[in-house]
N, C-alpha and C positions, 0 to 999 in steps of 0.2 A: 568576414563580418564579425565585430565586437557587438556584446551587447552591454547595453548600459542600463542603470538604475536611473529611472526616471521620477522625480520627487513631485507629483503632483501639490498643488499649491495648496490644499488644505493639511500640508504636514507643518504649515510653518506654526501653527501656535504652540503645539510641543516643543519644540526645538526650540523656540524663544523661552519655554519653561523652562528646559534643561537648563539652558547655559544662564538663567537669573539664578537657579538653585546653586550655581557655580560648579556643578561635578554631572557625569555621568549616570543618569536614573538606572536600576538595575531591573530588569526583568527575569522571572521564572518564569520557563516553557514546563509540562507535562502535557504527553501525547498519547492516547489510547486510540485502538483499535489498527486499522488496516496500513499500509507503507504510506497511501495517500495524505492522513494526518501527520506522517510523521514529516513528509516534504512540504507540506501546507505549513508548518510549523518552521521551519529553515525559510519560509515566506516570509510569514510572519514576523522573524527577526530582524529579514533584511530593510523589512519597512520600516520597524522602530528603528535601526540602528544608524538610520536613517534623520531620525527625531530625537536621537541624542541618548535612547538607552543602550548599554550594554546587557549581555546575559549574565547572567548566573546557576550556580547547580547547587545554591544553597537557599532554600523560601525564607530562611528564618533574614538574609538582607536584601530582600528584595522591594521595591515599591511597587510593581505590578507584578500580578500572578497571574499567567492564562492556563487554562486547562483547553486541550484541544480535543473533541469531545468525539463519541461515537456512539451511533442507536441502531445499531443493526443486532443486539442482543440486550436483553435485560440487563443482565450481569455486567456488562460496559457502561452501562446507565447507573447501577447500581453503585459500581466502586467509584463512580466519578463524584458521585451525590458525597460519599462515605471521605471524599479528600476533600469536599468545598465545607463539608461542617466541621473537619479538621484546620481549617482555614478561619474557623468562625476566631476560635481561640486566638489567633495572632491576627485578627484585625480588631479585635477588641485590645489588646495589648499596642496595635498600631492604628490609631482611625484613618491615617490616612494612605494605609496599604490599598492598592486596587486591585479587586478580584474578580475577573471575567472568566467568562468561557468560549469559547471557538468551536466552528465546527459542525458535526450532521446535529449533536442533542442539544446545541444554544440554540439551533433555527425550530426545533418543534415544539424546544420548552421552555422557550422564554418568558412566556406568562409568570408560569410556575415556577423558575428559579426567580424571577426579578421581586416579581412583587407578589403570591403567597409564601415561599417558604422565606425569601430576603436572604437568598443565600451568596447575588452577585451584584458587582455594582455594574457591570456591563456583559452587553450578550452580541455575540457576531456575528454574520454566516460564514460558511466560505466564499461568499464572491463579494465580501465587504472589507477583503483585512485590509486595502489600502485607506479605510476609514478610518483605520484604529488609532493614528496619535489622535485625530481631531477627534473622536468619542471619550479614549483618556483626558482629553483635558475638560469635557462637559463633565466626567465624573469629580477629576481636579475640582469644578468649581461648584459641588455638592448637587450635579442631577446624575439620576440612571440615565446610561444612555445602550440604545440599541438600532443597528443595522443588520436585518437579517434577511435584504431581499436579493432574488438571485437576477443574477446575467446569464443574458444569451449569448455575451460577448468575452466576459472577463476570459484570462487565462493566466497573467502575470505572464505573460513572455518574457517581458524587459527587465523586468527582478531576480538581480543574479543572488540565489538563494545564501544563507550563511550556514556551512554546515556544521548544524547541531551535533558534538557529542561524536565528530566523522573523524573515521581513523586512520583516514587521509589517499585511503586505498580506492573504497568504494563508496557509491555515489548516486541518488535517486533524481532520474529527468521526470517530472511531469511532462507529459505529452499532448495529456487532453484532460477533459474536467465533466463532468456529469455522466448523467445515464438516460438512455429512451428504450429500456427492453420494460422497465415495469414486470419485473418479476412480482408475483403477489404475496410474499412474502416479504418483502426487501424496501427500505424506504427512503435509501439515494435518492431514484427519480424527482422525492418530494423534497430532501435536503439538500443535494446537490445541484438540484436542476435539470437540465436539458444536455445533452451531447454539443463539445463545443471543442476543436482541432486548434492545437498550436502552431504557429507558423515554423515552416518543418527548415529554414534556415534560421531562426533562434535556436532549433533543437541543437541542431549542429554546432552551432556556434558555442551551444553550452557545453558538449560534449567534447570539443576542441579545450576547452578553456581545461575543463577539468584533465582532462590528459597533459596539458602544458603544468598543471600545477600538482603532478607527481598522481594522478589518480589515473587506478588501469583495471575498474570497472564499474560502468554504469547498467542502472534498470529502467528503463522508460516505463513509465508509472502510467495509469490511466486505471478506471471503474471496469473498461473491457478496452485493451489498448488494439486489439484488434479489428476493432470497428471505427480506426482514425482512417479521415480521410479530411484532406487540405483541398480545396476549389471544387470538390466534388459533393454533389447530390446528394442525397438516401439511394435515390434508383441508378448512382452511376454518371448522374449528365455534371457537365463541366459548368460553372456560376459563372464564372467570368472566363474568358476566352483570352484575354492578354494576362492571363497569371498560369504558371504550373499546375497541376494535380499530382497527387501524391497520395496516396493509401502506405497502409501499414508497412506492408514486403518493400515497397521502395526509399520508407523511410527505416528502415531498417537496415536497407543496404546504404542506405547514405550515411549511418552513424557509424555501421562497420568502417567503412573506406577512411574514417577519420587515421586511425591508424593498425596496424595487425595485434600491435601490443596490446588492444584495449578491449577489453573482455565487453560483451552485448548481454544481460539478460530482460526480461519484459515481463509484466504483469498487472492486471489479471488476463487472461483469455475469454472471450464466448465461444462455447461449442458451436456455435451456429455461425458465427464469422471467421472460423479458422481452416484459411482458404488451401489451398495446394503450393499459391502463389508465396503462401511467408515458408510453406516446408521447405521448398526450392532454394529461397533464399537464405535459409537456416543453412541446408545442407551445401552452400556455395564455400559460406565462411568461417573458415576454422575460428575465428574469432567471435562467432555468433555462437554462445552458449547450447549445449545440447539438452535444453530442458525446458517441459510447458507445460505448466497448471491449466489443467482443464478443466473445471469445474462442471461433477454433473447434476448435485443434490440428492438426485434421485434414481433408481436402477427399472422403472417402474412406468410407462409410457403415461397412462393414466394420471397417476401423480405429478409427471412433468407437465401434462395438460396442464392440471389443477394451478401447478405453477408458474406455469404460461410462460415457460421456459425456451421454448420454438422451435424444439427437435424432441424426436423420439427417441426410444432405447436403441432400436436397431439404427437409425441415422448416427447417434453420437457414438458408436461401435463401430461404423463405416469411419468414420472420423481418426478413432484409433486407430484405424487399418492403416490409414494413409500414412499416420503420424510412422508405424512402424514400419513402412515400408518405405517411405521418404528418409526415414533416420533412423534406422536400426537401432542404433545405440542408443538414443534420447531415453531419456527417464521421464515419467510423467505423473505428476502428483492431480488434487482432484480435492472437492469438499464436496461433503455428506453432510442432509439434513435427516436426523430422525425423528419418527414420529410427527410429520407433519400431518394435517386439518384430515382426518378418519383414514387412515394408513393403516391399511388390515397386514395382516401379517404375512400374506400371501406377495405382498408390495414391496412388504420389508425383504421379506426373501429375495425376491427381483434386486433388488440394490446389493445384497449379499450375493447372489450369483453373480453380478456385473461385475464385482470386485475382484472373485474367484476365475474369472474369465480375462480379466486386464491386467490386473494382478500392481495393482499403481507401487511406483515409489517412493512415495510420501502420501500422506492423506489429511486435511482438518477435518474433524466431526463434528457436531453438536447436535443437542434436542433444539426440537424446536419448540422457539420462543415467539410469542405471537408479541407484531410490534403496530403501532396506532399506527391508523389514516393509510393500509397496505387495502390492498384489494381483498387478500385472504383473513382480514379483520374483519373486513366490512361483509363479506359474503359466506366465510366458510367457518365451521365452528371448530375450535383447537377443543377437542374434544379425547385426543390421547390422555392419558391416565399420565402422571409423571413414572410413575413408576415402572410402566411400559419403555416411554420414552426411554429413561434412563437405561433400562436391559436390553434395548435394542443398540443404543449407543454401545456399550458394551460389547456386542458381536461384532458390532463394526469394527471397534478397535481388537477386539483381540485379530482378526481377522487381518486388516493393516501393520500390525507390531509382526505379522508373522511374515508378510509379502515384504515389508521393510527390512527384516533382518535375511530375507534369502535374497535380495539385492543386493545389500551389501557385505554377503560370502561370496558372491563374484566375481569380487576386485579382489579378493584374497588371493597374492599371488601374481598381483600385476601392477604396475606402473604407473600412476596415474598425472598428470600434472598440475599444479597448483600453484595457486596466485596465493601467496602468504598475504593475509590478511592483519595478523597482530597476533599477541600470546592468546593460548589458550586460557578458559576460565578457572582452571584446575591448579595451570601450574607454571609461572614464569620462566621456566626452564625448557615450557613447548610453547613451541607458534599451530596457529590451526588456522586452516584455507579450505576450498572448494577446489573438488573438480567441476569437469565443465557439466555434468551431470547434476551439480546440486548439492552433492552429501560431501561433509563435514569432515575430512581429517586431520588429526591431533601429531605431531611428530614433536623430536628434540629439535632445536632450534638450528643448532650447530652453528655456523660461519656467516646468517641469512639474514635477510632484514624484509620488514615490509615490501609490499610493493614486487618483490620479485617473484618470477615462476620460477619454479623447480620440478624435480622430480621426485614421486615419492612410492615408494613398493609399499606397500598395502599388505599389511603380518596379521592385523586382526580387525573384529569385530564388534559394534551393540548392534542394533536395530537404528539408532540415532548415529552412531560416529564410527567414523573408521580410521585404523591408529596404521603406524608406517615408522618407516625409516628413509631419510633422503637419500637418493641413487645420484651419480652422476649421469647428465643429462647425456 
């Protein structure tokens, strides 16, 4: 099965733009926040590229600028606002630069960026980008335009992505698109939409394509990619009886079987949907990555209430169990919220003992950041002190920097394999790649090129990277 770009019929007035302008319009992408924008954005392109513009990785030639946006923190909202008024300068210098925003923060704040601050000429959601030449060209002919409603439906299946900025190795699948857990904190639900499964032979079929074209490994993307499911229910029953069903574990084994060479990892996870069935199938195929974020927030039953998170401390510890006894080996990272809505310290400790108990190998943190229209805005008071917050964040991390750096003295002394991804940042001279574990090692390059495995002995250490020498395999 190929998949094709399907050009629905309101892209043509762009495309008539393009080619009167006689040349290719250039677009600027910027993407913040989670991997979801950054594959929403490799969308985005292949729709305009579509209607006649090309990329660029310079704004100062660009005729359209999108910012791909994110609100699940202040600070992501913050730096994005702090680029569109750097924006202001060279659309005053260009009037007829177009400057949009994409994404979870053009659906909540479209008011406010359009018409009080006058910071964009157009706003998008994610389930509108196939709108976007026809909206460029209402701004083209001097209106703001905005499409920021969502689908129960959308998914871009047929949209074979353009990879932004890809360094030809590795490779993000969207799998599925929204969210239905309504964490009370978190405001997907209301930017993204509703939970909505890709058809699991477009997956494949993208995951084939990119393996044909020198890539050997992808991450099937999703808000919790573990709660996909293809002709099936919430409660399990089958929708249609002359179609397949398919859940996670099977669509997982079907991207494996594309080929052995091709590296599988997935993200994000729900603690509450992370069955026995995808352990099984992790532990079948050496080619399924040994590693799984599992997000817990909290260490603190109470406050996962509060969170409406859908398991307890003891339950998402049972969880663990399985993870290490189905995969010994796996490595498992996790995000922490500090100082959420009256988090006594008693709470905080709970979250610091889970740590001390799991011991993750990776971890994100942050204070928490009260975000509009969440349930925990509407009902609970952010009532933590910053100050607090911040020294609680603080134990977290020293606590993580320490569990991170005694994982990776493990591998001190052994052999690991790796998918050469490209040079390191440091230094032209080393390439750096992943074990199947996740962590980061730095070697000389030697004889090697992208794209290949090797083997590499593991001589030292940070908390972040692990450095080596290539072995013969």
């Amino acid at each position: 099965m190929e998949e094709k770009i399907i050009i629905p019929e309101n892209q043509g007035n762009a495309t008539v733009l393009a080619e009167q302008l006689g040349h290719s319009r250039k677009l600027y992408l910027e993407s913040y926040g989670c991997q979801m924008n950054f594959s929403d954005s490799e969308i985005v392109a292949s729709i305009l590229s579509e209607s006649g513009f090309g990329t660029t990785k310079n704004s100062e030639e660009a005729d359209v600028i999108l910012l791909n946006t994110c609100s699940i923190r202040e600070k992501a909202e913050q730096t994005v606002r702090n680029r569109l008024n750097a924006f202001r300068k060279q659309k005053k210098e260009n009037p007829s630069l177009v400057v949009g925003v994409l994404g979870c923060m053009a659906e909540r704040m479209k008011k406010t960026l359009l018409d009080e601050e006058k910071l964009v000429d157009l706003v998008v959601g994610p389930d509108a980008y196939r709108d976007l030449p026809n909206l460029i060209s209402e701004v083209d002919s001097g209106q703001k335009a905005v499409n920021v409603l969502l689908s129960r439906e959308e998914t871009y299946a047929d949209v074979n992505p353009v990879r932004l900025g890809s360094n030809g190795i590795t490779a993000f699948i969207s799998i599925m698109r929204g969210c239905d857990n309504m964490c009370s904190f978190c405001v997907v639900p209301f930017t993204r939409g509703r939970e909505r499964s890709r058809n699991p032979l477009s997956i494949v079929a993208e995951a084939k394509e990119l393996f044909n074209s020198g890539y050997r490994e992808v991450t099937l993307l999703g808000q919790n990619v573990d709660s996909y499911r293809w002709n099936l229910n919430k409660k399990g029953e089958v929708e249609d009886e002359n179609q397949p069903t398919v859940n996670f574990a099977q669509l997982m084994e079907m991207v494996a079987k594309v080929d052995s060479k091709l590296r599988i990892r997935f993200s994000t996870s729900h603690p509450k949907d992370m069955t026995n069935d995808v352990l099984h199938v992790m532990a079948k195929y050496s080619n399924i990555c040994e590693y799984i974020h599992l997000p817990v927030q909290s260490g603190n039953s109470e406050v996962l209430e509060k969170m409406n998170r859908g398991y307890t401390r003891d339950w998402y510890l049972e969880r663990i169990e399985a993870i290490k006894t189905i995969l010994p080996n796996a490595a498992i990272s996790t995000d922490i919220i500090c100082g959420f809505c009256s988090e006594t310290e008693d709470q905080h400790n709970d979250t610091l003992s889970l740590m001390k108990m799991i011991k993750y190998d990776f971890a994100y943190h942050f204070f928490y950041s009260e975000r509009p229209k969440t349930l925990a805005e509407r009902k609970y008071e952010d009532d933590i002190p910053v100050d607090v917050k911040k020294r609680r964040l603080r134990e977290v991390t020293e606590i993580q920097r320490a569990h991170s750096l005694m994982h990776n003295q493990k591998y001190i002394g052994k052999v690991q394999e790796i998918l050469i991804e490209g040079p390191s940042r440091k230094s032209d001279a080393q390439f750096c790649g992943r074990n199947s574990q996740n962590a980061m090692v730095v070697f000389d390059r030697g004889e090697t090129k992208p794209g290949d495995y090797i083997s590499v002995l593991i001589e030292d250490c940070t908390a972040a990277t692990l450095f080596g020498s290539i072995v013969e395999n």
